[in-house]
C-alpha positions in Angstrom: 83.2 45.1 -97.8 80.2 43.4 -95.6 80.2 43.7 -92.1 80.8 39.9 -92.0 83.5 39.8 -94.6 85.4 43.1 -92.0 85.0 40.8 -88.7 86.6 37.5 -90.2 89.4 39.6 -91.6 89.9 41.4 -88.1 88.9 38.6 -85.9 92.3 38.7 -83.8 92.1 42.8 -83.2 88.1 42.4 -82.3 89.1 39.6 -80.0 92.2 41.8 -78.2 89.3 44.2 -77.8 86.6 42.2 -76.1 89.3 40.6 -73.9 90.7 43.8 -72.7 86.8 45.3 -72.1 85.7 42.1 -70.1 88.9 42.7 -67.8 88.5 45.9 -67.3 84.7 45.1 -66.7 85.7 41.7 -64.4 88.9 41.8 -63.4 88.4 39.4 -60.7 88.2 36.8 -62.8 92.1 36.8 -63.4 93.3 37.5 -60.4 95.5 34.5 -58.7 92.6 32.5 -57.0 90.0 33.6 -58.6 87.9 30.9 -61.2 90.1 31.4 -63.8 93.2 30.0 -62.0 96.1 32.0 -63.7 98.4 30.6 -61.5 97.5 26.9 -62.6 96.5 27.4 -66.3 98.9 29.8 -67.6 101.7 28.4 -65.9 101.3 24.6 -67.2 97.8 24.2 -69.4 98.7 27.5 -71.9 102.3 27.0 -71.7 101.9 23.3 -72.7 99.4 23.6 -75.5 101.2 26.6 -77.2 104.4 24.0 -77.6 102.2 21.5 -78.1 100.4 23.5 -81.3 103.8 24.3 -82.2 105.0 20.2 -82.6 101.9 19.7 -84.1 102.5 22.5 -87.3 106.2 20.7 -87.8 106.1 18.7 -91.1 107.4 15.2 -90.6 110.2 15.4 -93.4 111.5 18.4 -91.4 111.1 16.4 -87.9 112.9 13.3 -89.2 115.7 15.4 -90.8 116.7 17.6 -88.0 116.7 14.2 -85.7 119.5 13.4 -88.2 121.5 16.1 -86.5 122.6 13.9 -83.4 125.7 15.6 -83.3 124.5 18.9 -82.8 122.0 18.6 -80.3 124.5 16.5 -78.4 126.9 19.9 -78.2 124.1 22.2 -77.7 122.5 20.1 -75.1 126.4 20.1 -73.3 126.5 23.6 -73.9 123.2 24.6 -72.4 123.3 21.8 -69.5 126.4 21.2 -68.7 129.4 23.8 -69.8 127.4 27.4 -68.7 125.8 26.1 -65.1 129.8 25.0 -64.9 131.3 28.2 -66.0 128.4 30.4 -64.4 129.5 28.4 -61.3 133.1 28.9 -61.9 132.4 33.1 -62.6 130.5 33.0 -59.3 133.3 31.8 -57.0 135.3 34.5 -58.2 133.1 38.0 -58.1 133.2 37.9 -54.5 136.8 39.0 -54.7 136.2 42.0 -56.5 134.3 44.9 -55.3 131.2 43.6 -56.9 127.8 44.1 -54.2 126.8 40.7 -52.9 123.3 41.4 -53.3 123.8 41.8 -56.8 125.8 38.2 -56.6 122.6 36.6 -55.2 120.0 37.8 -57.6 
């Protein structure tokens, strides 16, 4: 095996590699504030183009039949938004009874 044919087969590991040395070799590129923007790019432009490649690799047969499913993303949307804040609120008003710390209740 050529070297060419060995780097296109490894091209994620050789990557990890390079990306690690240049941090190590600048690592005030990444820091919050510096020209990267970490704070800014990872938290909304990464975040949002990871989904975003993720939507885009859904076939549409598969798309259209799980919007078929209103039923079930009406009771997990319930579930998830409006039962457990509910019952998380509910479990809240009733640790400060027990001996439980109330830092612990905050976090």
């Amino acid at each position: 095996m050529g070297l060419i044919a060995r780097v296109r087969k490894e091209w994620f590991i050789i990557g990890i590699v390079l990306v690690i040395t240049c941090a190590k070799l600048a690592p005030s590129v990444g820091v919050k504030g510096g020209p990267l923007r970490p704070e800014i790019t990872i938290t909304y432009v990464a975040v949002s183009v990871i989904f975003f490649n993720s939507g885009l690799s859904l076939k549409t047969e598969e798309l259209a039949s799980a919007l078929m499913h209103v039923k079930l993303h009406f009771f997990v949307q319930t579930f998830t938004l409006v039962f457990f804040p509910i019952a998380i609120w509910l479990l809240l008003k009733f640790w400060p009874l027990t001996a439980i710390n109330e830092w612990l209740l905050r976090g």
